[in-house]
N, C-alpha and C positions, 0 to 999 in steps of 0.2 A: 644057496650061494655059499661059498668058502669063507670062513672068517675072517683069514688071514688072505688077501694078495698079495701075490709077489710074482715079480719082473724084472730082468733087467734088457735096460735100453741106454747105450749111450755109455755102455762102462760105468754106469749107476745101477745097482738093484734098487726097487722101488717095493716099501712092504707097505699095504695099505690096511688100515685096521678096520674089516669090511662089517658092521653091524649099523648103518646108520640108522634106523628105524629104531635103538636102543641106545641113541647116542656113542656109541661104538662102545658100551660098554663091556668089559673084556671080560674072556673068559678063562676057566685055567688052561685049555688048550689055547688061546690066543697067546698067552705068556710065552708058555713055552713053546709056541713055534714061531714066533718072531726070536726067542734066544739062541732056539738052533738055527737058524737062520745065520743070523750075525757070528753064530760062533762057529760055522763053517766056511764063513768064507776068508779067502790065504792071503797074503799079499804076495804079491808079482802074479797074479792073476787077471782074467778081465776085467773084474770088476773092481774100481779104483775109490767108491764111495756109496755110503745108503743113505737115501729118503725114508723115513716114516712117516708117516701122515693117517689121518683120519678120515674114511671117507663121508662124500656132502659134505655139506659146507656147515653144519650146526655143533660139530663135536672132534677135535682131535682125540680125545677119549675121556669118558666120564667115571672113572674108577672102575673097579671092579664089580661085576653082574653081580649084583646082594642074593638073589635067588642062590647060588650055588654057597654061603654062609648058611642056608638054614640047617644042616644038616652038622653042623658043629657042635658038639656034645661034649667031648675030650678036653684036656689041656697037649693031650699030644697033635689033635685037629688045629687047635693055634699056633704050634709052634712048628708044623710042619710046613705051616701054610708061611708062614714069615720067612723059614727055611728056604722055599721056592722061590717066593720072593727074592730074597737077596743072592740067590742064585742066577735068574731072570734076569734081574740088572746087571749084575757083576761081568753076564756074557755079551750083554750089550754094552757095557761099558769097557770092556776087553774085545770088543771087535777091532781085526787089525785092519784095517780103514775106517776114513772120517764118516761119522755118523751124523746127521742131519735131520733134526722134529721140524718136522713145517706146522708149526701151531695152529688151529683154525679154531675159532670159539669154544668151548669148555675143555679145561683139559686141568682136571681132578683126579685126587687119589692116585688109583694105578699108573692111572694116564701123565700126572705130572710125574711121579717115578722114572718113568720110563723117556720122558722128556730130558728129566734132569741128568738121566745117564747117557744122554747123546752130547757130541762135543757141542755141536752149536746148536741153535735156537732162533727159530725166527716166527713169527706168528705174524695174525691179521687183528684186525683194532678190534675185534669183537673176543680175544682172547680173555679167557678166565682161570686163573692160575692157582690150585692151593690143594689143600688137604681139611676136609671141614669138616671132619669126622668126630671134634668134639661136641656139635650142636646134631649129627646124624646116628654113624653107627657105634659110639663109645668105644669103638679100638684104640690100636695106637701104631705107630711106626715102630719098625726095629730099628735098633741102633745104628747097623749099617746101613741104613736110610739114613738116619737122621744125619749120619756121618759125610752120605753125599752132600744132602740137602745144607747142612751147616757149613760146606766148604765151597759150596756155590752162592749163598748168602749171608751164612754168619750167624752165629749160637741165636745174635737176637733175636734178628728179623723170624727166623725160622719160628722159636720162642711164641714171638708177637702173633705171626699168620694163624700156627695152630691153635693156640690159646684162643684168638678172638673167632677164631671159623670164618675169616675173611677171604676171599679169592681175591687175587693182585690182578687186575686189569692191565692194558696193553703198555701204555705210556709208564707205568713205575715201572711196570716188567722190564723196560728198556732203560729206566734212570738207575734201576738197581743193579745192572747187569744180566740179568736173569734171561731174557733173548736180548742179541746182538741187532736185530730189524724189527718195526713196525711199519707192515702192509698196507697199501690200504682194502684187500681183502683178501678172498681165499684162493680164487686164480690169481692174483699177484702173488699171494705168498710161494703160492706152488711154483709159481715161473719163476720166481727169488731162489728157491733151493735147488731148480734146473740149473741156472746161473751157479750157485756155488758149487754145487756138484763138478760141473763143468771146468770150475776157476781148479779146484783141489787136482783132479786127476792129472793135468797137468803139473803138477806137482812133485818132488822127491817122495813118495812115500813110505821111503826109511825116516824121513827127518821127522812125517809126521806121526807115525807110527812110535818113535820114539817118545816122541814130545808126552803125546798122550798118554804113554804108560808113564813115563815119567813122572806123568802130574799126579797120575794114579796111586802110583807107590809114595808120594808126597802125603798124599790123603790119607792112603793108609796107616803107612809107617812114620810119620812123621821127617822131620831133617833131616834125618841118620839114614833114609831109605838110600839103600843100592842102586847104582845107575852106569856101574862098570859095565855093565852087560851090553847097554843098548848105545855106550860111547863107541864099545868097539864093533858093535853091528854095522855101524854108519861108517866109521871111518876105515873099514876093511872091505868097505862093500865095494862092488864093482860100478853100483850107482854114484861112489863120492870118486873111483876115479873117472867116469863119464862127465861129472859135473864141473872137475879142475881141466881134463880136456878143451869140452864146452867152453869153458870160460876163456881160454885162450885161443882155443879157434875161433872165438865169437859166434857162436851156433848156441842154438835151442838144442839140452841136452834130452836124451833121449832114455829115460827112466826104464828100468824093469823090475824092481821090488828085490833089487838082491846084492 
């Protein structure tokens, strides 16, 4: 069977991270073909949003397959590998449509990465969330990880999690912000991100498209980050004169990505 599935149904691609038997634990081809993935697809195309998920019901993903570290010898084998990494996420985080993790029970190391680079988050109560690789494999995150991960919870918490090797369960997941829904399982959660899928397309996807890079360049660049670019995208678009139309014909406007 394929590692990776992928589908689209419904103006949603759906990637599915196919190893359950290893807890969908990832490979470096699974990286990088869910990044090309996200990093090919356009906006004003058909496809208007993506699901990730984890197949079965025991694992959204359990970090990275340790088998393929035995072979690490170099100091350029770790840094190349950190290099992929934040390459991996950056194009998943730089997909120009809303990205969507449907959480389903462990989802470690790799797997939260690649969680935390999709815009939302929604998981089922058997969710397990973190990086515990100080009590496992004595690694560490790169910066630009840690630079996600601290802007979606904060220098402490982040701090706190790694340091103790604790996984955040389903209920703080959602008191911290960290997913947005708790499920009450793994076909609800999955019918939940059909539902959002669904609510987004409908959607301008210049505004969100902007939004998201915007917050992107916040993260990165701080304050000062640039966002001339993606004001005049939107308000030049043929999509913002559709939507002042719309609004005064009273009609549902009728979006094309441009």
């Amino acid at each position: 069977m394929p590692e990776i599935l992928y589908d689209v149904r419904d103006n949603t691609a759906h990637i599915t991270l196919n190893r359950p038997e290893a807890r969908n634990a990832l490979t470096f081809g699974m990286y990088e073909e869910t990044a090309r993935i996200c990093s090919e697809i356009r906006l004003g195309g058909n496809i208007k949003s993506v699901i990730i998920a984890g197949a079965g019901d025991k694992a959204f993903a359990a970090g990275t397959d340790m088998d393929q570290f035995r072979s690490f010898s170099t100091p350029q084998h770790s840094i190349d590998y950190e290099a992929t990494m934040d390459e991996v996420l950056q194009k998943i985080e730089q997909c120009e449509v809303p990205t969507i993790a449907a959480i389903t029970g462990a989802c470690t190391g790799g797997g939260a990465a690649i969680a935390a680079a999709c815009d939302l988050r929604i998981c089922d109560q058997r969710m397990r969330f973190g990086f515990p690789i100080a009590r496992t494999l004595g690694n560490c995150l790169s910066t630009g990880n840690l630079n996600r991960m601290s802007a979606l919870l904060g220098q402490g918490r982040v701090r706190e999690i790694i340091f103790t090797a604790r996984l955040v369960e389903a209920e703080e997941a959602l008191q911290i912000g960290l997913v947005s829904e708790v499920l009450p399982d793994a076909t609800a959660c999955r019918a939940r991100a059909e539902e959002l899928a669904n609510l987004l397309s409908g959607h301008a996807p210049l505004t969100l498209r902007a939004t998201k890079e915007a917050l992107r360049r916040l993260r990165v660049d701080g304050p000062t980050a640039e966002g001339t670019d993606l004001v005049v995208d939107c308000y030049m678009s043929e999509d913002f004169k559709e939507g002042i139309e719309a609004f005064f014909g009273k009609r549902k406007p009728e979006w094309k990505g441009r």
